[in-house]
C-alpha positions as CSV (number, residue, x, y, z in Angstrom):
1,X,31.7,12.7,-21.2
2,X,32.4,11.9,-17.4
3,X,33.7,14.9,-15.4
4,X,34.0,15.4,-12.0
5,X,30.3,17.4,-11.8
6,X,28.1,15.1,-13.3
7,X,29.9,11.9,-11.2
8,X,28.8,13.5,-7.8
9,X,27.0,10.5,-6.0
10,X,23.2,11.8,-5.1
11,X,22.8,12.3,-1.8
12,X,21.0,9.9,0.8
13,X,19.0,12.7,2.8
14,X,16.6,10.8,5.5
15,X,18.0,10.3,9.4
16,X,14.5,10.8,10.3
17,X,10.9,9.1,11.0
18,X,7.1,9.6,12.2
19,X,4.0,8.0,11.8
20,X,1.6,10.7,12.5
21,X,0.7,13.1,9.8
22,X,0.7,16.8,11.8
23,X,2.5,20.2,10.4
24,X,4.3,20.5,13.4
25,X,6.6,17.8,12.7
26,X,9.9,19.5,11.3
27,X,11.3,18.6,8.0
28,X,14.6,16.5,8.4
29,X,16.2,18.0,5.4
30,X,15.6,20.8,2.3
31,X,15.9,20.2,-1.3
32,X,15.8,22.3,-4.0
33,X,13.6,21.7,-7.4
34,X,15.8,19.8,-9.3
35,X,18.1,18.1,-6.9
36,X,17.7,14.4,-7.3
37,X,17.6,12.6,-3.8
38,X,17.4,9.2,-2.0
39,X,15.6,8.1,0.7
40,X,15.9,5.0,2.5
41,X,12.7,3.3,4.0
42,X,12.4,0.6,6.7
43,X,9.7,-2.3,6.4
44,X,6.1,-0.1,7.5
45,X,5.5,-1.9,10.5
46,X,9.0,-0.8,12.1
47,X,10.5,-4.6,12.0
48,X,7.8,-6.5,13.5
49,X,7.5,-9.1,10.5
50,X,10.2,-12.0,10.3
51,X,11.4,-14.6,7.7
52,X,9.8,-17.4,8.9
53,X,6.8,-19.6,8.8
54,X,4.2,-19.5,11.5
55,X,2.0,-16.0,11.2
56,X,2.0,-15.4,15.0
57,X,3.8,-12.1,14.3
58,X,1.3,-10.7,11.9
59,X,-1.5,-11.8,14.8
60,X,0.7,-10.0,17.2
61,X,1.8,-6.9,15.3
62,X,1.2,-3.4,17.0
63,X,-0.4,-1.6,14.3
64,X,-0.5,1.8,16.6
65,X,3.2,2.0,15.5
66,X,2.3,2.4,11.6
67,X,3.5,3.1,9.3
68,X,7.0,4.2,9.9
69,X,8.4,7.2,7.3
70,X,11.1,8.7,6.1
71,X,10.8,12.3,6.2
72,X,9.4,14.7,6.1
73,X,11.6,16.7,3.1
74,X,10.7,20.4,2.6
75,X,11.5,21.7,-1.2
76,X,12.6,25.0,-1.3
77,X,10.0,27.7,-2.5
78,X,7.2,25.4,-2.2
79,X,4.2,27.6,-0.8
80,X,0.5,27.1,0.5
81,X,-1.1,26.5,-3.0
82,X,1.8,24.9,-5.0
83,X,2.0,21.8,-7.0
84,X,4.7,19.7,-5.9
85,X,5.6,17.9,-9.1
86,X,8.0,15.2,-7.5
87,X,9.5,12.4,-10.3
88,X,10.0,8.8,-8.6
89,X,13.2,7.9,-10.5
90,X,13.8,4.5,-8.6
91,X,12.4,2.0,-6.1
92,X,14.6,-1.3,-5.0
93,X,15.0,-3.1,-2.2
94,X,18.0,-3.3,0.1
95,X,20.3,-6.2,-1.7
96,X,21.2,-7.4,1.8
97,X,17.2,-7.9,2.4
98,X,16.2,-9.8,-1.0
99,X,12.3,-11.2,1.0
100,X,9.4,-9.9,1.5
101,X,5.9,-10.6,2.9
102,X,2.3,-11.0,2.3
103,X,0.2,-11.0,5.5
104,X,-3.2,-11.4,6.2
105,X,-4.5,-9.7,9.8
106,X,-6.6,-10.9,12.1
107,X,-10.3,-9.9,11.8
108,X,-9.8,-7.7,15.2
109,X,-6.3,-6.6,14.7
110,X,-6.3,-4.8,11.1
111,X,-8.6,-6.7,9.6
112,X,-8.7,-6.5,5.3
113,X,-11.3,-6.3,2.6
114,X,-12.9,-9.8,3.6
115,X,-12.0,-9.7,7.6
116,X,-15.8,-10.1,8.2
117,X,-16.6,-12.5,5.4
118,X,-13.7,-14.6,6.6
119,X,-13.6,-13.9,10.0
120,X,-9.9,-13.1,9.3
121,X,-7.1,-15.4,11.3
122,X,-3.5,-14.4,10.7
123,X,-1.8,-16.0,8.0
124,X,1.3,-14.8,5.2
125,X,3.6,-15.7,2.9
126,X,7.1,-15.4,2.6
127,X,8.5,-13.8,-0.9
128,X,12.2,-14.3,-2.1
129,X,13.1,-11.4,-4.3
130,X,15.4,-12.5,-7.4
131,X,15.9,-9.6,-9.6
132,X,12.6,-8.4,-10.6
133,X,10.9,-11.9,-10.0
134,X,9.4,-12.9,-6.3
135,X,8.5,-16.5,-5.5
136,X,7.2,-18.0,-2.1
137,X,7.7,-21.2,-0.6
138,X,4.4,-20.6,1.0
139,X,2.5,-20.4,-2.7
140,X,4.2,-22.9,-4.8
141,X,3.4,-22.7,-8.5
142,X,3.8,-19.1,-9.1
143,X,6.7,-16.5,-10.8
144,X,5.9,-12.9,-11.7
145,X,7.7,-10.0,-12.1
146,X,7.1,-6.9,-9.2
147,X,6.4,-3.3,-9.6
148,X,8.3,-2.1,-7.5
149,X,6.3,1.3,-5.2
150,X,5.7,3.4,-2.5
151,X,2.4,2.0,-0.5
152,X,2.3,5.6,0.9
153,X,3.6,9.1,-0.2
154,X,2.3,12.7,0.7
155,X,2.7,16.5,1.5
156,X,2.1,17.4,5.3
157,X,-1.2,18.9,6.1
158,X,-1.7,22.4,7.3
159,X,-3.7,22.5,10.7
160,X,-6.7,23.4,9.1
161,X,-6.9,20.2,7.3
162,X,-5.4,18.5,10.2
163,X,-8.6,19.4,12.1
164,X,-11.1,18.5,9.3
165,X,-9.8,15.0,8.8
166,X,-10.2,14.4,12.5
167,X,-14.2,15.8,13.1
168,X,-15.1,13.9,9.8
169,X,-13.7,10.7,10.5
170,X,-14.4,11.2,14.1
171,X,-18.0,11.7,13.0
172,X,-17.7,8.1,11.2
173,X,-15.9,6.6,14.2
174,X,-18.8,7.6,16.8
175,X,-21.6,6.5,14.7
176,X,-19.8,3.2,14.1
177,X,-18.2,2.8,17.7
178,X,-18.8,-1.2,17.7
179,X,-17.4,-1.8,14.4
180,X,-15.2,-4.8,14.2
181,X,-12.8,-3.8,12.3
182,X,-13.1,-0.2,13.0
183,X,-14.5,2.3,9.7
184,X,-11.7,4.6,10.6
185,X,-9.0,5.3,13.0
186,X,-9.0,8.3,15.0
187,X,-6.0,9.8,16.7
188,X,-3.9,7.5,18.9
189,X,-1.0,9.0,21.8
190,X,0.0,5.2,22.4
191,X,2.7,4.1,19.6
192,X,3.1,7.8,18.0
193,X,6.4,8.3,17.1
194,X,8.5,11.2,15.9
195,X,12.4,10.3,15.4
196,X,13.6,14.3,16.2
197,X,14.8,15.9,19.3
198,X,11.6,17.8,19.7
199,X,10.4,20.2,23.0
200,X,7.9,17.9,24.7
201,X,5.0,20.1,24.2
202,X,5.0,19.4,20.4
203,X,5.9,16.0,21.2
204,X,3.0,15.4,23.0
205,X,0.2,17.8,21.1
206,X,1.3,15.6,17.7
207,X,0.7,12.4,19.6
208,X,-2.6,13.9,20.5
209,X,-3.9,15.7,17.2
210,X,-1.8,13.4,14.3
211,X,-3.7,11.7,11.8
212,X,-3.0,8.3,11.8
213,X,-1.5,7.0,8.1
214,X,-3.9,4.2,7.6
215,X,-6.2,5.8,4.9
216,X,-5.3,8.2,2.0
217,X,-6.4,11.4,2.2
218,X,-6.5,14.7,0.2
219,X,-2.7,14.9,0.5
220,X,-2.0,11.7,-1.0
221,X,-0.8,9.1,1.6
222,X,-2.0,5.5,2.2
223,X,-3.3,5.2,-2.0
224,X,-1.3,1.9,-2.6
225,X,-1.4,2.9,-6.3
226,X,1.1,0.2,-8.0
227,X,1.7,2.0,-10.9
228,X,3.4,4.4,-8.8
229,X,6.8,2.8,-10.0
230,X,10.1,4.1,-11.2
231,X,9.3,6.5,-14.0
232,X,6.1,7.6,-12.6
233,X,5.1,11.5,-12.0
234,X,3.1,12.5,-9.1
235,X,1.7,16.2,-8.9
236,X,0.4,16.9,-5.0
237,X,-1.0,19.9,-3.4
238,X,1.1,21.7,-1.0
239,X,-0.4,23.0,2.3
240,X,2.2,24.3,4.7
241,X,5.8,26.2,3.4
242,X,8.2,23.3,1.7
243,X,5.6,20.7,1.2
244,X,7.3,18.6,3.7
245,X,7.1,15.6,1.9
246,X,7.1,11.9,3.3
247,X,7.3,8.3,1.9
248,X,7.1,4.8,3.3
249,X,5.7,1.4,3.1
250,X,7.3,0.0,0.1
251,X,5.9,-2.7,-1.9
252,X,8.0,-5.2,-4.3
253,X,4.8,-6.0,-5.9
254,X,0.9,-5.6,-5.5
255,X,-2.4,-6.2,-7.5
256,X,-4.4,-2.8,-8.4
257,X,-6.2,-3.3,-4.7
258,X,-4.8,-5.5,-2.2
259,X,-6.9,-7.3,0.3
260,X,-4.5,-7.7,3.0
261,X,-1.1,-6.5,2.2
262,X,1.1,-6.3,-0.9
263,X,4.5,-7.5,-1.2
264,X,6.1,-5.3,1.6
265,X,9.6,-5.2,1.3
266,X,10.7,-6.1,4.6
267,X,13.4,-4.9,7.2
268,X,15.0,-7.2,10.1
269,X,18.1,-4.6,10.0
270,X,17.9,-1.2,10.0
271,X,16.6,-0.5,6.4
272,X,14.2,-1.8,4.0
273,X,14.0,-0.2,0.4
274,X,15.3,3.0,-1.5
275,X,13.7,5.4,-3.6
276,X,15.3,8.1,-5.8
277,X,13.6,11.6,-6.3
278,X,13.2,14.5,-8.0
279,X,10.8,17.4,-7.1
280,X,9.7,20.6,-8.9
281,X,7.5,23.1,-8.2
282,X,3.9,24.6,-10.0
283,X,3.2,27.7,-8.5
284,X,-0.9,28.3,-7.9
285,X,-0.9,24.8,-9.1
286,X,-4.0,23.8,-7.0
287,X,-6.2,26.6,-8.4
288,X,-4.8,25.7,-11.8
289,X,-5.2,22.4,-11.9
290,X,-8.4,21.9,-9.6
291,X,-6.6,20.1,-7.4
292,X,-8.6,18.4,-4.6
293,X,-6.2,15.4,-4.4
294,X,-3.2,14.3,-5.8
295,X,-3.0,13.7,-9.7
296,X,-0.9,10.8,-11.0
297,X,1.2,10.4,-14.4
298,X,2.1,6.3,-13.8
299,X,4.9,4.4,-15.1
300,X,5.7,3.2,-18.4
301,X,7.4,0.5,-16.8
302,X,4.7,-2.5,-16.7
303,X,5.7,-6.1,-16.5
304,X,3.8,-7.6,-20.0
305,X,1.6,-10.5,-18.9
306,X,-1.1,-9.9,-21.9
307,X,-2.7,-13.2,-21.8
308,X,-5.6,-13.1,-18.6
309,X,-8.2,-15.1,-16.9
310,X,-10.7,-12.2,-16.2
311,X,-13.4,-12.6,-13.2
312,X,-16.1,-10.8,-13.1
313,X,-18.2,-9.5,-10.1
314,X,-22.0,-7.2,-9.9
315,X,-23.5,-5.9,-7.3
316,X,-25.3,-9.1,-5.9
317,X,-23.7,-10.3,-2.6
318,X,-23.9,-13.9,-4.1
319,X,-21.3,-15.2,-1.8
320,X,-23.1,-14.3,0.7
321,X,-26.9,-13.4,1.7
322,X,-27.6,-13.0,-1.5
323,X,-28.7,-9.5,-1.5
324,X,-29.3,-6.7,-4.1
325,X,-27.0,-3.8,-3.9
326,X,-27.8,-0.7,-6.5
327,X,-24.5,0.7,-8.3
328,X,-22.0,-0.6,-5.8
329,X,-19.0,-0.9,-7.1
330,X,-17.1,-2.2,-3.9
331,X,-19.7,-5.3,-3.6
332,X,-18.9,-5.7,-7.3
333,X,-15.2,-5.8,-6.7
334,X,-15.7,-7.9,-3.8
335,X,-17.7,-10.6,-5.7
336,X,-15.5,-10.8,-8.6
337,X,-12.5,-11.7,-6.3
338,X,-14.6,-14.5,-4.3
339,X,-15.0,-16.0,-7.9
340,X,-11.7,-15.5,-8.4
341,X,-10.7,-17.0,-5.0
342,X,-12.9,-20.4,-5.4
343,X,-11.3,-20.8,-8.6
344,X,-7.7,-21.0,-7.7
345,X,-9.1,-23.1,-4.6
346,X,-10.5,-25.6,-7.3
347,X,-6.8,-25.8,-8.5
348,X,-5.5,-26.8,-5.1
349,X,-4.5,-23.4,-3.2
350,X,-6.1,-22.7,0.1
351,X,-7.8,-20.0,0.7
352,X,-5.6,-18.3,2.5
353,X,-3.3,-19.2,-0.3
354,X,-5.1,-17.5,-3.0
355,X,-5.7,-14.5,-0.9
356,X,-2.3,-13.7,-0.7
357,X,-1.7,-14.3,-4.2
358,X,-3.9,-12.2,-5.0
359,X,-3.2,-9.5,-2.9
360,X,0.8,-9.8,-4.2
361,X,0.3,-10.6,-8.4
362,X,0.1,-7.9,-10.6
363,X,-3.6,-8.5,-11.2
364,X,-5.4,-5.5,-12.6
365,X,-9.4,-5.0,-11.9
366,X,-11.3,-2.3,-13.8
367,X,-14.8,-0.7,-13.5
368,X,-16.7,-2.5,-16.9
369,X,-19.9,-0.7,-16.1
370,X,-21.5,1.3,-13.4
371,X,-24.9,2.9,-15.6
372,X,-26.7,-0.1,-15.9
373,X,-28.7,-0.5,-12.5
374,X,-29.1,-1.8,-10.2
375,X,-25.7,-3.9,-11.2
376,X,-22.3,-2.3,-11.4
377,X,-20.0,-4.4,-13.0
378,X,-16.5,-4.9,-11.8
379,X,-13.9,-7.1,-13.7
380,X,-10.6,-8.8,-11.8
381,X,-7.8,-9.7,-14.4
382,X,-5.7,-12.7,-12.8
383,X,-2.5,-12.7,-15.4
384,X,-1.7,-16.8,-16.6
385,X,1.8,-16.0,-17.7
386,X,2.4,-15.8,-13.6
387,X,1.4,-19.9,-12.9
388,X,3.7,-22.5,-13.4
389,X,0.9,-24.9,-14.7
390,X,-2.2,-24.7,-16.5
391,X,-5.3,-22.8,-14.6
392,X,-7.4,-22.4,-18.4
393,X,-11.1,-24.1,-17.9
394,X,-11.0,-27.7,-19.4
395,X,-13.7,-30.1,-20.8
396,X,-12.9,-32.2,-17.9
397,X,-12.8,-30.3,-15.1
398,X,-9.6,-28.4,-13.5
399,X,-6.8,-30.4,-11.9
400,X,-6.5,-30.0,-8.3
401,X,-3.0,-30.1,-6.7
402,X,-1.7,-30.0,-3.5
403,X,0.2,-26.7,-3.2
404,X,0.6,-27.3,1.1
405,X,-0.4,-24.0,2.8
406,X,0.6,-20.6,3.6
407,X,2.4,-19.9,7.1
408,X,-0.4,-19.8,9.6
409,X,-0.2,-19.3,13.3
410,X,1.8,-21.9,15.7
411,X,-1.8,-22.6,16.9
412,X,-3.1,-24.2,13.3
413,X,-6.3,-21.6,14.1
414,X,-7.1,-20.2,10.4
């Protein structure tokens, strides 16, 4: 039955955003375990992406301003030690912002899994959301459903850890100082942004010590796990008092590793997506549970495309110098998406076409063997039920259409 208590709206809690990781930035707003929550998001690059169809923006983005979150939230009773159990009820984009965007960076301005390979020009596609279905003028042919996540969630660091993530990958950073693009990305003042009335002191040592929330780390953070929808459980260690939990970077869709960038549900206006939470507490749950990063329980909600086209990719750098790797899994992964890339390019996509695509699709990839040396074994599952027309080998060959090209940059440079 309706009454008056269970008809209480839940409550829209976020006014404020970062995009530095430090414990001295102040939760916005408490919680208590049980108290279901929303939090609005904007588009992870703060706006910088438009609904249009030259790339020039995503050559031009400022990527010291990333990613911009909402948070952080402290749950009351959450301790040093804890597990934060926190549910993820819900994840939808704004219905006055029904697009999103694929991009793919420039080799020396954010670069991707083949920036080097590819020697990376800007490029994207433009994604109209319908429901739970996303198509692209920019990559005609194709219709799939999304899962709908957060690209980036996490507990605040304590100083301690603050201070170990910045000597290791400052470590990596020196002994890779000419990398192009970077191995890591070390503390940055210019573009570091905290959305609080804060004394300038604290302003300035967070712009000096915050991690930057490129990768993920032991908190959580930058996983882009796409299971991570609505109905999913996360359980993540807590380090300072209240967890202070954040969340950003939302994603209509992705594959199970996206090379460039996933669906990102974009923002011209103020806001992007919303997520609903719930949060509970595990006391000692780190000790209990061995916790030395976050453990995930994922979604039962999947979108059912049984029927796949799998690649598969060892640990031969056949696409390229044709070299002999032992047991790695990355050159694996790597090689089974080339194969999967030159396919769809046989069917008419461009390049940059099919790496977007493939970066966006649900496509799943799984480790099939890494004992048998010196080859690990990595599959890529592209779904069929996604394509418009026929991509099965045929006797005679595939058919190659004309499927026109992504939006690249006002300059034609790809």
């Amino acid at each position: 039955m309706a009454t008056r208590a269970n008809s209480v709206p839940h409550p829209t809690l976020v006014q404020g955003l970062h995009n530095r990781w430090h414990p001295d930035i102040p939760a916005v707003a408490t919680v208590k375990p049980g108290e279901v929550f929303k939090i609005e998001c904007v588009d992870w690059t703060g706006a910088q992406i438009g609904n249009n169809d030259f790339s020039d923006d995503i050559r031009d983005v400022d990527l010291s301003k990333i990613h911009n979150l909402s948070g952080p939230i402290a749950v009351e009773g959450a301790e040093p030690g804890d597990c934060l159990v926190v549910d993820i009820l819900d994840v939808r984009p704004f219905d006055k912002m029904p697009w999103g965007y694929t991009g793919i960076f420039e080799l020396e301005n954010g670069g991707g899994l083949f920036a080097k390979e590819f020697k990376s020009r800007a490029a994207k596609a433009i994604w109209d959301l319908k429901g739970v279905y996303a198509t692209s003028r920019h990559i005609p042919g194709v219709r799939f459903a999304g899962v709908s996540h957060p690209g980036l969630i996490g507990t605040a660091p304590s100083a301690e850890l603050l201070a170990t993530w910045n000597k290791r990958e400052g470590e990596l950073i020196a002994a890779h100082a000419d990398a192009v693009p970077p191995v890591a990305f070390g503390p940055l003042p210019k573009g570091a942004y905290v959305g609080q009335d804060l004394p300038e002191e604290v302003r300035k040592k967070i712009a000096e010590e915050g991690a930057r929330t490129i990768p993920g780390r032991e908190h959580g953070g930058n996983c882009d796990i796409k299971n991570l929808s609505k109905g999913s459980r996360c359980y993540f260690p807590v380090f300072v008092p209240g967890a202070n939990l954040s969340v950003g970077d939302l994603h209509f869709s992705q594959g199970d590793i996206s090379f460039c960038g996933a669906i990102e549900m974009a923002c011209e206006i103020l806001r992007a997506g919303i997520i609903t939470f719930s949060t509970s507490i595990i006391k000692g749950g780190v000790e209990k549970f061995a916790m030395k990063q976050p453990i995930f329980l994922p979604s039962p909600v999947d979108p059912m495309y049984s029927a796949k086209l799998v690649f598969e990719g060892i640990s031969v750098d056949y696409h390229g110098d044709g070299k002999q790797y032992n047991m790695d899994a990355t050159v694996a992964y790597k090689q089974a998406a080339l194969n999967a890339i030159e396919y769809l390019m046989k069917i008419g996509y461009t390049r940059e076409q099919a790496y977007l695509l493939l970066s966006a699709a649900p496509v799943e990839s799984h480790v099939g063997a890494i004992v048998d040396s010196p080859n690990a074994c990595v599959t890529l599952a592209l779904p069929l039920g996604i394509f418009e027309h026929d991509i099965l080998p045929q006797v005679d060959g595939l058919v190659k259409k004309n499927f026109g090209q992504a939006a690249i940059r006002s300059d034609g440079v790809v």
